[in-house]
C-alpha positions in Angstrom: 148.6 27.2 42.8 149.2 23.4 42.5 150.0 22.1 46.4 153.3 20.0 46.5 153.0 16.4 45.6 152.2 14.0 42.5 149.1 14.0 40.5 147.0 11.3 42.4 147.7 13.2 45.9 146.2 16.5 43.6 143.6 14.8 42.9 142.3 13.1 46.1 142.5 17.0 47.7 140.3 18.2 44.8 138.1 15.1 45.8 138.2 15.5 49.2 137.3 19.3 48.4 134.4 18.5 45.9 132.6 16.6 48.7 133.3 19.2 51.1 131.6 21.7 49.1 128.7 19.1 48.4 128.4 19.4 52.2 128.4 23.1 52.4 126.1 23.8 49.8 123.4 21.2 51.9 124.6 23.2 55.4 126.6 21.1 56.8 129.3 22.2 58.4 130.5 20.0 60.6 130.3 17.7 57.6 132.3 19.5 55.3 134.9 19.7 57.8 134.8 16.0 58.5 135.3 15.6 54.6 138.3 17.5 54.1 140.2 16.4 57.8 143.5 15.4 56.7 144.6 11.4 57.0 147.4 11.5 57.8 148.5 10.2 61.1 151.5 12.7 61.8 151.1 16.3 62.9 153.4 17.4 59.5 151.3 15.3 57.3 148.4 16.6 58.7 149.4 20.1 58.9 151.1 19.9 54.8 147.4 18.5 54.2 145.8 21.2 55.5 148.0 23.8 53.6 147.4 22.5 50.7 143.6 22.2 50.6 143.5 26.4 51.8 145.4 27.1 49.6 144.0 24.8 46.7 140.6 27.2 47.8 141.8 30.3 48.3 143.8 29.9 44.7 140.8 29.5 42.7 138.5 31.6 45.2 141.4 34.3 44.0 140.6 33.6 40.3 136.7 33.3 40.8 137.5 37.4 42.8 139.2 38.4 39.1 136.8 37.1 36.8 134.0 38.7 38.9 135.6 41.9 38.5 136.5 41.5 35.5 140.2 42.0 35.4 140.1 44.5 37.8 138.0 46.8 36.1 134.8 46.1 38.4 134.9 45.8 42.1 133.8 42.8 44.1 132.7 42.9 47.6 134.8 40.5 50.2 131.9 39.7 52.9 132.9 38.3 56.1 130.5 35.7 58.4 130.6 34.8 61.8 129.9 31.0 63.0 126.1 31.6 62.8 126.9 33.0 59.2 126.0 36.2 59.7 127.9 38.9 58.2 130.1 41.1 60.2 132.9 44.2 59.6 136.5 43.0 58.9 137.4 44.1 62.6 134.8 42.4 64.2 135.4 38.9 62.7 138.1 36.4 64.8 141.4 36.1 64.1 141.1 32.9 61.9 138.7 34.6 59.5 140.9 37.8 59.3 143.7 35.4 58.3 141.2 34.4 55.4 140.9 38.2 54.1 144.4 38.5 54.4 145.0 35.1 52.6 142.6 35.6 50.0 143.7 39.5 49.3 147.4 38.4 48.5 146.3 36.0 46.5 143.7 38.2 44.8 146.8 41.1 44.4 149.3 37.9 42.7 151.2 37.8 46.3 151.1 33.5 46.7 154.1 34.1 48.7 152.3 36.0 51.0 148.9 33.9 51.0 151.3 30.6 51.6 153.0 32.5 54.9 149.3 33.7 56.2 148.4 29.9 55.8 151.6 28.5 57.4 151.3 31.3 60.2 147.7 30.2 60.8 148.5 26.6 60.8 151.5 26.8 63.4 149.4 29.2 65.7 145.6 28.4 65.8 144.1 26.2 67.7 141.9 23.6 65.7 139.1 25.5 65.9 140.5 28.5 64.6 142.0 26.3 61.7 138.7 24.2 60.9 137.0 28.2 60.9 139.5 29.5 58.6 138.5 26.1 56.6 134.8 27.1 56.7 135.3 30.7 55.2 137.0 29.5 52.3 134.7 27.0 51.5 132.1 29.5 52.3 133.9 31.5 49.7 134.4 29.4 47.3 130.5 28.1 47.2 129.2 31.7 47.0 131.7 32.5 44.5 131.4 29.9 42.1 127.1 30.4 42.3 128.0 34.0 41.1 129.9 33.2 38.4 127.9 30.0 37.5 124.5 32.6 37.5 126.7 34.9 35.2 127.9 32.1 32.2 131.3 32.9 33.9 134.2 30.3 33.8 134.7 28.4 37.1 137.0 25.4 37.7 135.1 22.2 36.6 135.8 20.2 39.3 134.1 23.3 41.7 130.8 23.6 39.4 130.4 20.1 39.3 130.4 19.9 43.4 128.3 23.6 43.8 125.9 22.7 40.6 122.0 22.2 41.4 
């Protein structure tokens, strides 16, 4: 799903995303986060900024999830990390991440109605830690999807191999 707005503000979220990634990928969280924090002075800016890039993420994380499993036909395991990045049950993990699964599944199932209300639910109710968290598990995602696919000759977005790529 292409976030609202012209071409150039498309393409300076995929930019801002790439180098977020970059960060990720060298453990850098705090990094990562400071790449993708949105510029714009106004809360609504800010907040439409923010939309976008989750859901930017969580769109091709979705499409990563289906060409893993190969239409459908082959599962693919959803893990879940806590803030030291360990990996924890579905119930266990904080409300920002279980706002991720919830995201990502919709997405995953063809529901982008549903992932764009978790996102705008999350946005207007989490404090900013719980947002920049929920930012952290989909780049998470995204990273340790894309590597899988990458490993397997598997199609990934260009713009994502090019930031995850040795």
């Amino acid at each position: 799903m292409e976030p609202d707005g012209s071409g150039d503000e498309q393409q300076k979220l995929v930019e801002k995303a790439q180098r977020a990634l970059v960060a990720m990928q060298l453990g850098e969280d705090d990094e990562a986060l400071d790449e993708v924090a949105p510029s714009a002075a106004e809360d609504d800016d800010r907040s439409a900024e923010t939309r976008a890039l989750m859901l930017l993420l969580f769109g091709e994380c979705s499409q990563m999830v289906a060409t893993l499993g190969d239409g459908g036909s082959a599962p693919v395991k959803v893990q879940v990390f806590d803030e030291d990045g360990e990996e924890v049950s579905i119930d266990q993990a904080d409300p920002p991440v279980r706002t991720a699964v919830r995201t990502l599944l919709a997405e995953v199932h063809g529901n982008t109605e549903a992932a764009v209300e978790q996102v705008e639910i999350a946005l207007a109710n989490a404090a900013p830690d719980e947002v920049d968290s929920l930012v952290l598990q989909a780049l998470r995602w995204t990273v340790r999807l894309s590597t899988e696919c990458l490993e397997r000759d598997l199609p990934v977005a260009p713009w994502i191999s090019e930031a995850v790529a040795d």
